[in-house]
PyMOL Python script that loads the backbone (N, CA, C, O; Angstrom):
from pymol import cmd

cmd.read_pdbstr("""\
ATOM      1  N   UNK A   1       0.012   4.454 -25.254  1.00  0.00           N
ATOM      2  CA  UNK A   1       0.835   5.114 -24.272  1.00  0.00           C
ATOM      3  C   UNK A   1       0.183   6.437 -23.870  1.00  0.00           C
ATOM      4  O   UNK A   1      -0.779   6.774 -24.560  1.00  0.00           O
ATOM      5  N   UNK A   2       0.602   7.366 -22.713  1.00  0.00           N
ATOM      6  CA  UNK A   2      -0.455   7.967 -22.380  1.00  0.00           C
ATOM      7  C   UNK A   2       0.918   8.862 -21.627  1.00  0.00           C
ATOM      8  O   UNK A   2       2.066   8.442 -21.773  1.00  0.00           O
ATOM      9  N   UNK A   3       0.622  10.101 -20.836  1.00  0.00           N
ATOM     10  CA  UNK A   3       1.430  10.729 -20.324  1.00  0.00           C
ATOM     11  C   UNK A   3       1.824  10.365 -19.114  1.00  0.00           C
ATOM     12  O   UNK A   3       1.051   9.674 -18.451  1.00  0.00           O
ATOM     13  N   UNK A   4       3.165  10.767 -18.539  1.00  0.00           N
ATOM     14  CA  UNK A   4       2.834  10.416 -17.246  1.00  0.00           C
ATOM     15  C   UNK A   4       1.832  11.438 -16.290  1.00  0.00           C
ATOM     16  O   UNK A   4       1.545  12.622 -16.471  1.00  0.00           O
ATOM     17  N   UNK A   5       1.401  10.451 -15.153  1.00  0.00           N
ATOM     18  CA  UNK A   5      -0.056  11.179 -14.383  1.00  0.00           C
ATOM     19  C   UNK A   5       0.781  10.325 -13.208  1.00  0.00           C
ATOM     20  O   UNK A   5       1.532   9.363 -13.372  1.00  0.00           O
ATOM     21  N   UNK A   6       0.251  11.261 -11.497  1.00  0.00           N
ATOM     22  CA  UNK A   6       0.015  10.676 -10.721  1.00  0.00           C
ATOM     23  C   UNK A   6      -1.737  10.733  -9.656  1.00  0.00           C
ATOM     24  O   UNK A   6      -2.304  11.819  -9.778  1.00  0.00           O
ATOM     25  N   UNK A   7      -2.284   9.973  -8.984  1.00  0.00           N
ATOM     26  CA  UNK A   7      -3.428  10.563  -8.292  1.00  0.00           C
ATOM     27  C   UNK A   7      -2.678  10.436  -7.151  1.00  0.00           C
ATOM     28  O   UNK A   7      -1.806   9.580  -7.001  1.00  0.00           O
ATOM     29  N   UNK A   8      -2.945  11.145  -6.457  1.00  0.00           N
ATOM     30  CA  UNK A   8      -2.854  11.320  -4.535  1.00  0.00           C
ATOM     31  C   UNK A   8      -4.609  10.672  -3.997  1.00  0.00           C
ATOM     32  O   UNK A   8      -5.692  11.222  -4.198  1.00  0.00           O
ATOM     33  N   UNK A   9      -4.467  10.007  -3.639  1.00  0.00           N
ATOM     34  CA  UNK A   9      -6.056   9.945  -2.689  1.00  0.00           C
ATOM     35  C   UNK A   9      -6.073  10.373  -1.711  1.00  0.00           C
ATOM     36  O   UNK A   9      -5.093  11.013  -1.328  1.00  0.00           O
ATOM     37  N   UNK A  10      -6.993  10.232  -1.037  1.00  0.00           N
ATOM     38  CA  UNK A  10      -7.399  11.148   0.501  1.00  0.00           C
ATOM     39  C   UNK A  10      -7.785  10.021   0.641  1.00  0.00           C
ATOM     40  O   UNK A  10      -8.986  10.045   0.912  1.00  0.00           O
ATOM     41  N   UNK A  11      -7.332   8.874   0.592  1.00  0.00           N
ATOM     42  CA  UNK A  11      -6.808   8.165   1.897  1.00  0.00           C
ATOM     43  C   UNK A  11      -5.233   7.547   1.681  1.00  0.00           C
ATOM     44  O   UNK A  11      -4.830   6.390   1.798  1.00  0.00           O
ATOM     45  N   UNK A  12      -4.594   8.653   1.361  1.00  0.00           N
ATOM     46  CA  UNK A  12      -2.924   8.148   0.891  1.00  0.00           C
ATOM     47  C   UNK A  12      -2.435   7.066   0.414  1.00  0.00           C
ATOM     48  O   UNK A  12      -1.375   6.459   0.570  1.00  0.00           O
ATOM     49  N   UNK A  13      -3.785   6.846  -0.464  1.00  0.00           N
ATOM     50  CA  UNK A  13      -2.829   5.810  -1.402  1.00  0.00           C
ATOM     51  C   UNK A  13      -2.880   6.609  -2.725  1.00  0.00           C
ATOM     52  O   UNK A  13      -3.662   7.498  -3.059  1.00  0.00           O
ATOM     53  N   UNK A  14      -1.706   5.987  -3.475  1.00  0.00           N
ATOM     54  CA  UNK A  14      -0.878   6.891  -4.997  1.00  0.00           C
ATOM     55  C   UNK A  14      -0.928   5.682  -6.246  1.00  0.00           C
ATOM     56  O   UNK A  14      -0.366   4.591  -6.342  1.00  0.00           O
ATOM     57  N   UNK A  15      -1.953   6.483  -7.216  1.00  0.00           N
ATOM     58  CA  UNK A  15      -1.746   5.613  -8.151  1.00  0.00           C
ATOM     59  C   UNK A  15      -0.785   6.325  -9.049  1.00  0.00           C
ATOM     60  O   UNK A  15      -0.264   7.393  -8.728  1.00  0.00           O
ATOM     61  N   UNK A  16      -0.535   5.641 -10.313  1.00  0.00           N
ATOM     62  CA  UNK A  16      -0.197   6.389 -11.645  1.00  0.00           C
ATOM     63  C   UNK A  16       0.028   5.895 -12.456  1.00  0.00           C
ATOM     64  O   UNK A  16      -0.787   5.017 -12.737  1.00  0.00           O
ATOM     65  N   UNK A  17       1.192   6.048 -13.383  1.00  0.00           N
ATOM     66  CA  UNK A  17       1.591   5.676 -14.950  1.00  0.00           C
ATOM     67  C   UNK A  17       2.688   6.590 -15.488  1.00  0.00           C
ATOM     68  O   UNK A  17       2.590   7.768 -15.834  1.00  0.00           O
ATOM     69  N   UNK A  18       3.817   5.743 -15.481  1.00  0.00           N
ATOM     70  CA  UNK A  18       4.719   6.725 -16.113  1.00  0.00           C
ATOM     71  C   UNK A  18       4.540   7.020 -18.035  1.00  0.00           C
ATOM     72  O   UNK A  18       5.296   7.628 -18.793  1.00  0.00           O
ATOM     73  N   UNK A  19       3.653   6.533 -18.227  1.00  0.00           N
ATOM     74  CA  UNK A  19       3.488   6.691 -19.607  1.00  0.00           C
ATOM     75  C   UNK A  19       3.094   5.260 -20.300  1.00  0.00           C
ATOM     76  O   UNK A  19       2.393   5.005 -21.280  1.00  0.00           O
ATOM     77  N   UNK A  20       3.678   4.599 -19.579  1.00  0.00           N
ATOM     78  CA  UNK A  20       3.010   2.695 -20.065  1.00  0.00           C
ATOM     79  C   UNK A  20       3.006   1.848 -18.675  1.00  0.00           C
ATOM     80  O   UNK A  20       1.900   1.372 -18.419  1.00  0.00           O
ATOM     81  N   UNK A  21       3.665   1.668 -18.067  1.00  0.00           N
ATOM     82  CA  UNK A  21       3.780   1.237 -16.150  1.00  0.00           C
ATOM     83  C   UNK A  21       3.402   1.982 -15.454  1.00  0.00           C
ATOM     84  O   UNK A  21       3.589   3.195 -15.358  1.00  0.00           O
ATOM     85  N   UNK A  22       2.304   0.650 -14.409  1.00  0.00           N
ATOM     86  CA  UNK A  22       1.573   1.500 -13.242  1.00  0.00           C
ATOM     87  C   UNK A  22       2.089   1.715 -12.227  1.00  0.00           C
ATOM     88  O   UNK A  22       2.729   0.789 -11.727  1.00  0.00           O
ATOM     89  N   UNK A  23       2.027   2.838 -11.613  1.00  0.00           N
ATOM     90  CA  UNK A  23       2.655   3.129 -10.094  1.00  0.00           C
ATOM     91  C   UNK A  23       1.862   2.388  -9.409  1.00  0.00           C
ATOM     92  O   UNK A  23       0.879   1.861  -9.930  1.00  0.00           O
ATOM     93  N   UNK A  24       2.225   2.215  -7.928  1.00  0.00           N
ATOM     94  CA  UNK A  24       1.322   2.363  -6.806  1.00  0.00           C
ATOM     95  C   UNK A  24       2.125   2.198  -5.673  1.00  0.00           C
ATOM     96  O   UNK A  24       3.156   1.527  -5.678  1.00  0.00           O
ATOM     97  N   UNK A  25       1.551   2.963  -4.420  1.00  0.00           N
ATOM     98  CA  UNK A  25       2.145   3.144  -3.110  1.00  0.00           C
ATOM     99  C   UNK A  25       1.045   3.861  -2.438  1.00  0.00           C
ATOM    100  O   UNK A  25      -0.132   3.984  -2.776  1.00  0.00           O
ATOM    101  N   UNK A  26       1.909   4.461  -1.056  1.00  0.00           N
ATOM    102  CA  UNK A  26       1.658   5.352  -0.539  1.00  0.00           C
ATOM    103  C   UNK A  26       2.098   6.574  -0.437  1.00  0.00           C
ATOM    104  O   UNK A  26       3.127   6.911  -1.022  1.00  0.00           O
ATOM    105  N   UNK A  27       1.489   7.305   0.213  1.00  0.00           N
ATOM    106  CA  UNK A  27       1.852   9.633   0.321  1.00  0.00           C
ATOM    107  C   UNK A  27       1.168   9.882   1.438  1.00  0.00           C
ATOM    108  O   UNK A  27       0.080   9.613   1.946  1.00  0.00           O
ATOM    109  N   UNK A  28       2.318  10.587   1.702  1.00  0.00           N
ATOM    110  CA  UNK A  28       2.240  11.457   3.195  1.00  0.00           C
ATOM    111  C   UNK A  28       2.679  12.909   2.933  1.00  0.00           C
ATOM    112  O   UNK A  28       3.688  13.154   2.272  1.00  0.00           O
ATOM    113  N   UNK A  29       1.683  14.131   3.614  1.00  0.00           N
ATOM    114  CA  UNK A  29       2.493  15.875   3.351  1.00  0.00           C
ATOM    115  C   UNK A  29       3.411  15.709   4.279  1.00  0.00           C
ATOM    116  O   UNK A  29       3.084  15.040   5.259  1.00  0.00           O
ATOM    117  N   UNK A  30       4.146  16.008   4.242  1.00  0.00           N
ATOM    118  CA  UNK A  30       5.393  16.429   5.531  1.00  0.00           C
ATOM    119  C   UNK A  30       6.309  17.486   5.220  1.00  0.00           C
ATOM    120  O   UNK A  30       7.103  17.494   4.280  1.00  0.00           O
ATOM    121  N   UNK A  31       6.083  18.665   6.362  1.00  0.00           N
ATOM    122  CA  UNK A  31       6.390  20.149   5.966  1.00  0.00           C
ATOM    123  C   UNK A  31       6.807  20.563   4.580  1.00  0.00           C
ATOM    124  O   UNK A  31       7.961  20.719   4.180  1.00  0.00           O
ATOM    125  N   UNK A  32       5.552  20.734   3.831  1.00  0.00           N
ATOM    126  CA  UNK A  32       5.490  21.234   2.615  1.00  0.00           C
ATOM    127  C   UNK A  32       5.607  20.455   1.646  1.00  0.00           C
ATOM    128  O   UNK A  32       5.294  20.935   0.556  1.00  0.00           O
ATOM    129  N   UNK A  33       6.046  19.128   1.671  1.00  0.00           N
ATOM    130  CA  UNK A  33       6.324  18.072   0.771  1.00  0.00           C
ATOM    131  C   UNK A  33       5.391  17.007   0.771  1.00  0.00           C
ATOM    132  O   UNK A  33       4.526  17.101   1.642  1.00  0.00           O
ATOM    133  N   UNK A  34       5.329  15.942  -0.032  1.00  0.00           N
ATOM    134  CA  UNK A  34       5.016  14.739  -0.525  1.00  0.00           C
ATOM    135  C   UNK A  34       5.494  13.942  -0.615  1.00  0.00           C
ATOM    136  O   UNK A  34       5.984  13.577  -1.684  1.00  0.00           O
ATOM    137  N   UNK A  35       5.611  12.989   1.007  1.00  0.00           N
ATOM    138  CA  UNK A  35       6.820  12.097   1.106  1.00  0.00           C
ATOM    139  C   UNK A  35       5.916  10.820   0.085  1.00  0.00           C
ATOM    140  O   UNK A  35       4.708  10.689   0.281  1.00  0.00           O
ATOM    141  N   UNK A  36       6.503  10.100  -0.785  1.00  0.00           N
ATOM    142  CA  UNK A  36       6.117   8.678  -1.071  1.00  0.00           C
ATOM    143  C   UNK A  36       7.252   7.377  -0.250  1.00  0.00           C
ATOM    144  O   UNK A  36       8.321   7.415   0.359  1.00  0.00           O
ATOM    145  N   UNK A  37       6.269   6.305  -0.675  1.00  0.00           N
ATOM    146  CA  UNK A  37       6.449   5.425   0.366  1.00  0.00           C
ATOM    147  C   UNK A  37       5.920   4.033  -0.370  1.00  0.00           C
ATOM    148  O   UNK A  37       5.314   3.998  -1.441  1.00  0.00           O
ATOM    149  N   UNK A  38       6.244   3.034   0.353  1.00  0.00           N
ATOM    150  CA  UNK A  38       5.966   1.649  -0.274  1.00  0.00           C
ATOM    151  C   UNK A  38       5.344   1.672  -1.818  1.00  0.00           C
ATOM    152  O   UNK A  38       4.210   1.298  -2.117  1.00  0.00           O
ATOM    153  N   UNK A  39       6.587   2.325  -2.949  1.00  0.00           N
ATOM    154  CA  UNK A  39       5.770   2.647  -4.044  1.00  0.00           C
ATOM    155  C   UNK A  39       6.878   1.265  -4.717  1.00  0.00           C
ATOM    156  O   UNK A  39       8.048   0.969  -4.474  1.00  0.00           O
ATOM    157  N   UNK A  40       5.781   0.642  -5.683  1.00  0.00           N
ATOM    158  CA  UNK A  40       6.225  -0.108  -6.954  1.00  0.00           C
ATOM    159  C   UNK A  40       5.303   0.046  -8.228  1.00  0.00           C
ATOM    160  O   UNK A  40       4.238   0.658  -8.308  1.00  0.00           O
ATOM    161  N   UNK A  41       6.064  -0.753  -9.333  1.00  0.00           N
ATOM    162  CA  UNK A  41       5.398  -0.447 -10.439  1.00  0.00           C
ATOM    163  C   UNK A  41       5.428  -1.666 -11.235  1.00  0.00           C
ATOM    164  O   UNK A  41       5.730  -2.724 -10.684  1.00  0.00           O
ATOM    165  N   UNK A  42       5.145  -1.625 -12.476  1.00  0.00           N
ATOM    166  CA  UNK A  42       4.926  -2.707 -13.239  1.00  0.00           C
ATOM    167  C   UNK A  42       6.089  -3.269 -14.095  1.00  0.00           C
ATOM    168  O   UNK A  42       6.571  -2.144 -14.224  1.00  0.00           O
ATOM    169  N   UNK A  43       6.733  -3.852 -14.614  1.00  0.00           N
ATOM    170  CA  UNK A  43       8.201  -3.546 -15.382  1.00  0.00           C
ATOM    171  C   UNK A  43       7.646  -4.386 -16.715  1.00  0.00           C
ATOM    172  O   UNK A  43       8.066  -5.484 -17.081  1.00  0.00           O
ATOM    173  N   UNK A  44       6.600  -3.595 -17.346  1.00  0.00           N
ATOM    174  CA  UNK A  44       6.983  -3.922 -18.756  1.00  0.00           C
ATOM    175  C   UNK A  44       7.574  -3.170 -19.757  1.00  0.00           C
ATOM    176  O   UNK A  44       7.870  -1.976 -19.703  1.00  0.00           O
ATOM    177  N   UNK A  45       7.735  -3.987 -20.724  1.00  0.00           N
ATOM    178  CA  UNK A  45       8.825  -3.590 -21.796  1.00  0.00           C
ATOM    179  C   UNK A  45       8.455  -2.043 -22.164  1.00  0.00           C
ATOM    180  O   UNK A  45       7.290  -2.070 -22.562  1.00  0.00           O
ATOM    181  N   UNK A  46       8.814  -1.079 -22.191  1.00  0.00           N
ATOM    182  CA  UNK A  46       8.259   0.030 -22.793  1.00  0.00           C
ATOM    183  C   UNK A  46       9.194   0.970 -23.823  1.00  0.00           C
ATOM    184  O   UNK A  46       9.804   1.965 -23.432  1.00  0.00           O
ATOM    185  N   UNK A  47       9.198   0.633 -24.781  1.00  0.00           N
ATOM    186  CA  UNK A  47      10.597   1.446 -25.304  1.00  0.00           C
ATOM    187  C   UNK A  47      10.219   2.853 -26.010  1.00  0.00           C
ATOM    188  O   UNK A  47       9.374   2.774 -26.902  1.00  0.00           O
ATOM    189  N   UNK A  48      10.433   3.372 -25.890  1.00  0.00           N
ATOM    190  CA  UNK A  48      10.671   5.041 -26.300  1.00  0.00           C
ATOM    191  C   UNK A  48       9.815   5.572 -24.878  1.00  0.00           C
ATOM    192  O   UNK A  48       8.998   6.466 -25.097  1.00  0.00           O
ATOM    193  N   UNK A  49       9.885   5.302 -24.068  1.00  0.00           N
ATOM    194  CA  UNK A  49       8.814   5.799 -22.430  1.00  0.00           C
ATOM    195  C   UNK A  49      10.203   6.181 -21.624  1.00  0.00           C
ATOM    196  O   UNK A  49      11.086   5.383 -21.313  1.00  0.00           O
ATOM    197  N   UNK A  50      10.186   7.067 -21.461  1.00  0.00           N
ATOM    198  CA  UNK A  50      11.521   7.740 -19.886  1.00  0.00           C
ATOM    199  C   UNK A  50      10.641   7.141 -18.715  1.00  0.00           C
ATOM    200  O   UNK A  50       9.620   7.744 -18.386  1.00  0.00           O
ATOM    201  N   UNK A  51      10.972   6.088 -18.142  1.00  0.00           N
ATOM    202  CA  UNK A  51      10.559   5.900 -16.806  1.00  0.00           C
ATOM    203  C   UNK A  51      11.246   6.820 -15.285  1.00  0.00           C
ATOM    204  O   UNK A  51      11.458   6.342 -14.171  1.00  0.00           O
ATOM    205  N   UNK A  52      11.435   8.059 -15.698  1.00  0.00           N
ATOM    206  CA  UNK A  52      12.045   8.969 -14.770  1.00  0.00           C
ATOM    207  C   UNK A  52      10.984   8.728 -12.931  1.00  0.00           C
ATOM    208  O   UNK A  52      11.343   8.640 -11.756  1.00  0.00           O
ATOM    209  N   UNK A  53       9.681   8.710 -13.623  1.00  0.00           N
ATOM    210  CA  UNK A  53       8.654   8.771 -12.478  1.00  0.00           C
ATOM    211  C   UNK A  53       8.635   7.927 -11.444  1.00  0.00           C
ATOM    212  O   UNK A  53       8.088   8.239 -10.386  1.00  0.00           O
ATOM    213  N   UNK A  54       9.405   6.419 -11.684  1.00  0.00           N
ATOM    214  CA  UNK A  54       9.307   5.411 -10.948  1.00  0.00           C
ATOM    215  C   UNK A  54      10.921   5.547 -10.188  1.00  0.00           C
ATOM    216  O   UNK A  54      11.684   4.618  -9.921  1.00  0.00           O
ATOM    217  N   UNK A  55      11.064   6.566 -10.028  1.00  0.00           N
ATOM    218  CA  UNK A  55      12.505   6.948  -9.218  1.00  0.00           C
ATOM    219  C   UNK A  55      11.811   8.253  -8.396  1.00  0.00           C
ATOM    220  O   UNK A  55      12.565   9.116  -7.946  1.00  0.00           O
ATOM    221  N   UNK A  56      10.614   8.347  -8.248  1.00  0.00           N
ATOM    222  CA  UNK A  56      10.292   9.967  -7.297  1.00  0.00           C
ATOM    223  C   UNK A  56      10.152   9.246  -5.927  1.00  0.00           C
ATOM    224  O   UNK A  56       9.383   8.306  -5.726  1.00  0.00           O
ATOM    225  N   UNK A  57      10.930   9.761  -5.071  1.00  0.00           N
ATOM    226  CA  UNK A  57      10.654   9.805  -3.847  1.00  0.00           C
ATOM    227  C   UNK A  57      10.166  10.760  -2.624  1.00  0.00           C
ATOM    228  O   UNK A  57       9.675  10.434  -1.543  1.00  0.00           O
ATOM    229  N   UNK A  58      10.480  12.126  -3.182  1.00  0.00           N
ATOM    230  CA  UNK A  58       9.594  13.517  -2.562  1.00  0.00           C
ATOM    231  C   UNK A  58       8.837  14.148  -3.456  1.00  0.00           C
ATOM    232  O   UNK A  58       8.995  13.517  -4.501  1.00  0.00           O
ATOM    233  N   UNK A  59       8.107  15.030  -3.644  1.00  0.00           N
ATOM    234  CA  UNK A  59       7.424  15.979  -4.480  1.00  0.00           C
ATOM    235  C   UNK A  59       7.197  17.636  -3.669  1.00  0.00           C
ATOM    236  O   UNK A  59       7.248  17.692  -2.441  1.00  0.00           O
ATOM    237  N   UNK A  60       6.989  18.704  -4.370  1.00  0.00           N
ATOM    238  CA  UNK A  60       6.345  19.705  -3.472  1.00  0.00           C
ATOM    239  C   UNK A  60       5.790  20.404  -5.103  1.00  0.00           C
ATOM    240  O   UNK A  60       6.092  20.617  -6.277  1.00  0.00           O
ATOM    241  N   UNK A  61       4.689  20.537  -3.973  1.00  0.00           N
ATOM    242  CA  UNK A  61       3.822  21.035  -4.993  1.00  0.00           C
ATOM    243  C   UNK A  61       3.625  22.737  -5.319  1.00  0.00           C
ATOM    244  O   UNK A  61       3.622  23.503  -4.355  1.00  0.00           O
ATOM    245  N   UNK A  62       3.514  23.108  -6.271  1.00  0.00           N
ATOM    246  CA  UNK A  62       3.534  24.957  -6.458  1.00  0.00           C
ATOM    247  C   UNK A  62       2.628  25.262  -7.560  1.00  0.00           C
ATOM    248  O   UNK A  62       2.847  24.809  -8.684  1.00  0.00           O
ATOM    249  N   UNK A  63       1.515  26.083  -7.277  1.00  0.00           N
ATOM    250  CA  UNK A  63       0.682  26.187  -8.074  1.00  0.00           C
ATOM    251  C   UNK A  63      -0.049  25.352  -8.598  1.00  0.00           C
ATOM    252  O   UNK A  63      -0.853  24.742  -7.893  1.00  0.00           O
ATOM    253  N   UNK A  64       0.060  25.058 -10.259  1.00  0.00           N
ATOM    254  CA  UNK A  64      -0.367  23.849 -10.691  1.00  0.00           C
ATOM    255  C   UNK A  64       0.609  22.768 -11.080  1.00  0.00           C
ATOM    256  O   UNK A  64       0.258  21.747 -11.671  1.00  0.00           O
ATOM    257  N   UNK A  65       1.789  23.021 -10.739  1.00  0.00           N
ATOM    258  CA  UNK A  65       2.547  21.832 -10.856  1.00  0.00           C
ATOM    259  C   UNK A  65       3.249  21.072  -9.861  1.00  0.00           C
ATOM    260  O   UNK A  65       3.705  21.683  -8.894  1.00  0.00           O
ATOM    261  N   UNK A  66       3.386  19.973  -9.943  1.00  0.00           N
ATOM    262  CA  UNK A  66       4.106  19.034  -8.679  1.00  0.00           C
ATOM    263  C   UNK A  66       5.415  18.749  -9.121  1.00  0.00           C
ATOM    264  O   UNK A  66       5.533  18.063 -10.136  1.00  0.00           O
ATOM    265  N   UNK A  67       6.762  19.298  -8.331  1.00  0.00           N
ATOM    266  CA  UNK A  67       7.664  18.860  -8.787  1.00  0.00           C
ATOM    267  C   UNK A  67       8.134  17.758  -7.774  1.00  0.00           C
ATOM    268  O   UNK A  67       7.841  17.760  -6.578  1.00  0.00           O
ATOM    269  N   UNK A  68       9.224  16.421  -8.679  1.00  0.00           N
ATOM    270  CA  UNK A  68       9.341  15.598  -8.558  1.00  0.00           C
ATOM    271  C   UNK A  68      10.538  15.459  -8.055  1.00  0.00           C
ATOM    272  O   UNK A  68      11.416  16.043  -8.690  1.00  0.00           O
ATOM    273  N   UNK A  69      11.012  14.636  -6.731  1.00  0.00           N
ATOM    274  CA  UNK A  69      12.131  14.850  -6.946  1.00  0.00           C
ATOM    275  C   UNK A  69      12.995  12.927  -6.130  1.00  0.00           C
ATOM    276  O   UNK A  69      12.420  12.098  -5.425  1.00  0.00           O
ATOM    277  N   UNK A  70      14.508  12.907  -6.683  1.00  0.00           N
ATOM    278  CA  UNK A  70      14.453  11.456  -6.196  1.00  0.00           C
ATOM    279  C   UNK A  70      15.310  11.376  -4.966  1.00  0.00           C
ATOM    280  O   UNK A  70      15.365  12.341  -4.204  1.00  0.00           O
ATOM    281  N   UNK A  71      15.916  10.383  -4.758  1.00  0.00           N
ATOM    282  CA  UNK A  71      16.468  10.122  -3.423  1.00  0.00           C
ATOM    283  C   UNK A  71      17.458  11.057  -2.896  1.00  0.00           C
ATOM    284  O   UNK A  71      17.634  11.553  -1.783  1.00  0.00           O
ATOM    285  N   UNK A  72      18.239  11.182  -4.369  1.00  0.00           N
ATOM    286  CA  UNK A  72      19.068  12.241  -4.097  1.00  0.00           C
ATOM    287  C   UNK A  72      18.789  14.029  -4.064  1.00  0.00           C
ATOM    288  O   UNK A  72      19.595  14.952  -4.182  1.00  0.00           O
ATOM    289  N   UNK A  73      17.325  14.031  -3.855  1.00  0.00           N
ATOM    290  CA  UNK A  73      17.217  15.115  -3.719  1.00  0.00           C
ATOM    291  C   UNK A  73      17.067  16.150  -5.169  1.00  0.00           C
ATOM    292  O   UNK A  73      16.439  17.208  -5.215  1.00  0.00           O
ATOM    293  N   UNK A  74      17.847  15.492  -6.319  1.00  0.00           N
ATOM    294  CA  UNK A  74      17.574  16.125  -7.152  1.00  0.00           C
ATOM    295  C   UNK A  74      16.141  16.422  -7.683  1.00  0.00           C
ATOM    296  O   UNK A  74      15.318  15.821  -6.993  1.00  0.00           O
ATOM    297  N   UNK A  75      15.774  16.889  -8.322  1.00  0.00           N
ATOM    298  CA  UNK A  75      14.592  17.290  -9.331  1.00  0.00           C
ATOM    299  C   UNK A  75      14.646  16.308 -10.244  1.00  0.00           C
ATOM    300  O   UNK A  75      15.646  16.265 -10.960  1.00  0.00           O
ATOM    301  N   UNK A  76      13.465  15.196 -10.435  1.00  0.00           N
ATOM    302  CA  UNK A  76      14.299  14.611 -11.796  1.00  0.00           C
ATOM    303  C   UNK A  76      12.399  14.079 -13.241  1.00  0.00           C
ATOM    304  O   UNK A  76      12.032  13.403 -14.202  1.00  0.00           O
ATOM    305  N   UNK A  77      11.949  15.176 -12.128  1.00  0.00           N
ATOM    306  CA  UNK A  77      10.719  15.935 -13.506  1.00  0.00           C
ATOM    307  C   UNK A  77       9.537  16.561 -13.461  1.00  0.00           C
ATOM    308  O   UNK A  77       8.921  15.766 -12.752  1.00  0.00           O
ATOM    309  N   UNK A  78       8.945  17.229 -13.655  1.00  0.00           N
ATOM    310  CA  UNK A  78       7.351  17.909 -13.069  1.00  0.00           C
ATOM    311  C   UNK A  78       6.198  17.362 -13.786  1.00  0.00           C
ATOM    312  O   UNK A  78       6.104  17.008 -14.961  1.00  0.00           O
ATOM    313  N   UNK A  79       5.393  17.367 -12.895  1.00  0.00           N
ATOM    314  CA  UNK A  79       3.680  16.783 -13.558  1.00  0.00           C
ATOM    315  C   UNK A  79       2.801  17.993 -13.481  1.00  0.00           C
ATOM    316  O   UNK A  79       2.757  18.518 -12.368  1.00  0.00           O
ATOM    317  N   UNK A  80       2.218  18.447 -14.265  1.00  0.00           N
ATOM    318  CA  UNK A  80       0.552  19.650 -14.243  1.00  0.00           C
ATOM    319  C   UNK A  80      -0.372  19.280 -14.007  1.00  0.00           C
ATOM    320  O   UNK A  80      -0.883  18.244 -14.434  1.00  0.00           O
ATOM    321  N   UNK A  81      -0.838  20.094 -13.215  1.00  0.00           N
ATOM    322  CA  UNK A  81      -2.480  19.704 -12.952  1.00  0.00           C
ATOM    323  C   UNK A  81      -3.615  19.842 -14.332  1.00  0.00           C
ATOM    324  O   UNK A  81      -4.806  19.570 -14.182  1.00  0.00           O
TER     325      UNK A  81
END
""", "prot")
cmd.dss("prot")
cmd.show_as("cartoon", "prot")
cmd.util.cbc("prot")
cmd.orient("prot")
């Protein structure tokens, strides 16, 4: 198991790993944010793993950290560079 990570590419596609399941989609900036988009993931069994990450639907980024946030707008975790 491993932490969660996401990559952004420069050509907007998004990989990652919430800690055992792979992300993947797309990312777009849009005024100040990190819209994601056609994102899915893997659904294996993972027990003691918070799959919080596979619920982000905006991000904005500050400094060295990207905060995460889901449909509802809440915050629901941050990643470090």
């Amino acid at each position: 198991m491993r932490e969660p990570s996401l990559n952004l590419g420069s050509d907007g596609r998004i990989s990652g790993t919430d800690g055992c399941n792979r992300l993947m989609g797309s990312w777009t900036f849009e005024d100040g944010k990190v819209v994601f988009s056609e994102m899915g993931m893997t659904m294996m069994a993972c027990p003691d793993v918070d799959q919080w990450l596979g619920g982000a639907v905006t991000a904005v980024p500050e400094a060295d950290t990207l905060r995460i946030y889901d449909g509802a707008g809440t915050e629901i975790g941050t990643l470090t560079r």
